[in-house]
C-alpha positions in Angstrom: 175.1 -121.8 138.4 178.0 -120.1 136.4 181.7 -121.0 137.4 181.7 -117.2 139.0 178.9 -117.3 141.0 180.1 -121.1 142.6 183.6 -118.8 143.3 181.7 -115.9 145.0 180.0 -118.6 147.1 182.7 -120.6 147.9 185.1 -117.8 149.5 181.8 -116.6 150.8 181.5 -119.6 152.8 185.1 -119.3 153.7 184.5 -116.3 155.0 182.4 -116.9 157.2 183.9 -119.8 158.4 186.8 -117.3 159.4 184.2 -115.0 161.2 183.0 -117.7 163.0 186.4 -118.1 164.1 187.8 -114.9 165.0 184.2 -114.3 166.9 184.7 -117.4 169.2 188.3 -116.6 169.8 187.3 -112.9 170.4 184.6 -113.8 172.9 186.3 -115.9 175.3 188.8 -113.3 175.6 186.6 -110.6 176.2 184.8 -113.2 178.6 188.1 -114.0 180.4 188.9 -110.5 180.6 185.0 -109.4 181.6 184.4 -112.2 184.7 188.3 -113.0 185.6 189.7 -109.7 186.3 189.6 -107.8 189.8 189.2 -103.9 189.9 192.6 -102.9 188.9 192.8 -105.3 185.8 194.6 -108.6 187.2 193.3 -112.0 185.8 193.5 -113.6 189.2 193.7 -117.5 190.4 192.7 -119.1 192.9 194.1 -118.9 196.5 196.6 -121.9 197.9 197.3 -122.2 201.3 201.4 -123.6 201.0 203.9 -124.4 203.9 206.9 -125.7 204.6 209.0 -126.6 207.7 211.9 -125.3 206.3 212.8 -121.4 205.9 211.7 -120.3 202.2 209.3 -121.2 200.0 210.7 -120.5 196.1 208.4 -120.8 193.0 209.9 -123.0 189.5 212.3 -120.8 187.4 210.4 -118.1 185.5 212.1 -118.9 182.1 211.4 -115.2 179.9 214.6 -115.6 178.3 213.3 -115.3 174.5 211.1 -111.9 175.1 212.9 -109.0 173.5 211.3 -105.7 174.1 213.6 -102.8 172.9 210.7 -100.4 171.8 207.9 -100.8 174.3 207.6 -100.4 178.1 207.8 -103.7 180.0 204.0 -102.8 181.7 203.3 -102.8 178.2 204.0 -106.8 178.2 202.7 -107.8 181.1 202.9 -107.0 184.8 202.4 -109.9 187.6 201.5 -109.0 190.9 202.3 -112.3 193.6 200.0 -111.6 197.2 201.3 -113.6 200.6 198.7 -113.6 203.8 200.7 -114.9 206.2 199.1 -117.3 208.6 201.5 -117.3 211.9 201.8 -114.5 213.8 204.8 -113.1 212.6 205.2 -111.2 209.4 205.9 -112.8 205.7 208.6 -111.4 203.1 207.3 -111.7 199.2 210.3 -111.3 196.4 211.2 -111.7 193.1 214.3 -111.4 191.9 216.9 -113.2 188.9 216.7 -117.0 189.6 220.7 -117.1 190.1 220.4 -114.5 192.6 217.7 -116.2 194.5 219.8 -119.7 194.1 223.3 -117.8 196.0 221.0 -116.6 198.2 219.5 -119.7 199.4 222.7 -122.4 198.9 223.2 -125.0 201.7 219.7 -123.6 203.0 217.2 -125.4 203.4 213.9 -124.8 201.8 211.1 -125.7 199.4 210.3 -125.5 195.4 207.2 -125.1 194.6 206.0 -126.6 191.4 202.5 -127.0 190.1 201.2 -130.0 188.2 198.5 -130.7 185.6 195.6 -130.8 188.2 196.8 -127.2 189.7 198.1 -128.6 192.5 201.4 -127.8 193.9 204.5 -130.5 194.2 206.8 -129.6 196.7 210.7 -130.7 195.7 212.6 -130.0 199.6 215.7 -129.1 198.9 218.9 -129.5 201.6 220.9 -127.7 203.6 222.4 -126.7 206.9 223.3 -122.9 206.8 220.7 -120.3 208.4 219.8 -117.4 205.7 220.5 -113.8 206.3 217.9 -111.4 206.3 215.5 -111.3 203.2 215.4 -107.3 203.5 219.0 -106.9 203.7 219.6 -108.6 200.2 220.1 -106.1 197.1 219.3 -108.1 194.3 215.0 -107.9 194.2 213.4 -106.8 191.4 210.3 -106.7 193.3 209.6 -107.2 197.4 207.4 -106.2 200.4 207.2 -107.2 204.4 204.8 -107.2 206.6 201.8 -108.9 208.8 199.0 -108.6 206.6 198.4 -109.8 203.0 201.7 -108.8 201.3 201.9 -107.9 197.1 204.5 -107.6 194.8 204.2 -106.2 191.4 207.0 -106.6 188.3 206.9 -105.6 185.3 208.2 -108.8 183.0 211.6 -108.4 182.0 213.9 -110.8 180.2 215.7 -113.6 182.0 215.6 -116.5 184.3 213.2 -114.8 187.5 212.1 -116.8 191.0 209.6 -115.6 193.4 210.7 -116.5 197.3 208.5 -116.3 200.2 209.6 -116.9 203.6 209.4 -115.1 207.0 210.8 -111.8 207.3 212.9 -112.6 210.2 214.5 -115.7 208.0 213.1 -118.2 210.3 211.7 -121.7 209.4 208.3 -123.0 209.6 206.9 -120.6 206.8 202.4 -121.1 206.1 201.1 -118.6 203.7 198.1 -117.9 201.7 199.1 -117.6 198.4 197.9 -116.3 194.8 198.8 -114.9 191.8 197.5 -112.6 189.2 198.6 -111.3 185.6 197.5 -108.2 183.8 198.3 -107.3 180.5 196.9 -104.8 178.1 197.3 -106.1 174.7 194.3 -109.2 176.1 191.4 -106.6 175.6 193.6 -104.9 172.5 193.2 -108.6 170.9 190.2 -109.4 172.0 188.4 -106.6 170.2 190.6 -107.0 167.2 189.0 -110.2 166.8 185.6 -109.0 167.3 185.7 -106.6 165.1 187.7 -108.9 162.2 185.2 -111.4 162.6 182.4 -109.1 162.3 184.3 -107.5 158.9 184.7 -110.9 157.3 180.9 -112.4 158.6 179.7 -109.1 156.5 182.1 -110.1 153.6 180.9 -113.5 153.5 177.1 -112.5 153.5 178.1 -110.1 150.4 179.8 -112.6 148.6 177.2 -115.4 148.8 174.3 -112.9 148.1 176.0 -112.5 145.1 176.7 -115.6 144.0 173.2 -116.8 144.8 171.3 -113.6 143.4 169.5 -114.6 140.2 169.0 -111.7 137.8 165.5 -110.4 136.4 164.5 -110.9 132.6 163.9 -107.6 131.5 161.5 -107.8 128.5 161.1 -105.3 126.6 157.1 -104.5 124.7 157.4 -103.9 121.0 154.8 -101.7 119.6 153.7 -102.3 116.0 153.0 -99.6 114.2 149.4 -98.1 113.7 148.9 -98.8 109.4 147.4 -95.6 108.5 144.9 -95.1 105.3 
């Protein structure tokens, strides 16, 4: 085999080494986004049940201080949407708002951090204090909030910053149980996902051109000489 057919077979290969790639990568998005997502286009987790004996239940600090979006819609990012069922009679208060916001709000009360470990399970850090919290509904400063008996949602559009999400009662009392989950929902996951698909597909049909090629084996042509006819 000549020195340009082993080339064509060699990036060939690569090729399609690439594809398989792109194709796997492709199909587990599309797969996450196919059997995880609800009606409206939320990848959803699992339910927790979480409670505390204190009055507010507040989620680890949302760190999104690195995105910069000057040029696109913040939907366009992402938007998460946080649900509360509350299990006591009275009715549950869902926010979200900037994480020093959240932290005036609840200083010298006490209340509970949520945080979730390797196994999904959540840790909960109690944290001190003595003073009784106004009014969740009466504070300014949500980005995102909602009240009432039954399953409570939130939705926010991701924005830069430091965010929390606080759950508590609605009339600031303690003892706060709630059925909690969480769900993200972002455009650009099926965008990707096809993009893959379709490179891999593009570079499995390169491939299969390029080692054809570089395995085809060219046909003799011989060519029948006639002798003349000697004449008398």
């Amino acid at each position: 085999m000549s020195s340009r057919k082993t080339g064509l077979v060699v990036t060939g290969s690569l090729f399609a080494l690439v594809a398989l790639g792109l194709l796997v990568a492709g199909g587990v998005l599309f797969g996450i986004s196919a059997t995880r997502s609800d009606p409206d286009g939320y990848l959803i987790s699992s339910n927790f049940e979480l409670s505390t004996d204190s009055h507010a239940l507040t989620s680890e600090q949302l760190d999104l201080g690195a995105i910069r979006n000057d040029w696109l819609p913040a939907s366009w990012l992402a938007t998460v949407r946080v649900s509360a069922l509350p299990l006591g009679d009275g009715p549950v208060f869902v926010g979200i708002a900037e994480e020093a916001d959240i932290g005036a709000y609840m200083a010298n009360v006490a209340h509970s951090e949520v945080m979730w470990n390797s196994d999904d399970d959540p840790t909960y850090i109690p944290r001190e204090g003595q003073k009784a919290p106004g009014l969740p509904s009466e504070q300014d400063f949500w980005a995102a909030s909602a009240e009432g008996t039954d399953r409570q949602s939130v939705h926010w559009d991701v924005e830069e910053g430091q965010w929390t999400v606080l759950i508590m009662n609605a009339d600031a009392t303690p003892d706060v149980s709630v059925d909690v989950s969480a769900a993200v929902k972002t455009p650009w996951l099926m965008i990707v996902a096809v993009a893959l698909l379709v490179g891999g597909i593009l570079c499995l049909v390169t491939g299969a051109v390029l080692v054809f090629s570089g395995t085809r084996r060219r046909k003799a042509i011989q060519a029948e000489v006639t002798s003349p006819v000697p004449t008398d």
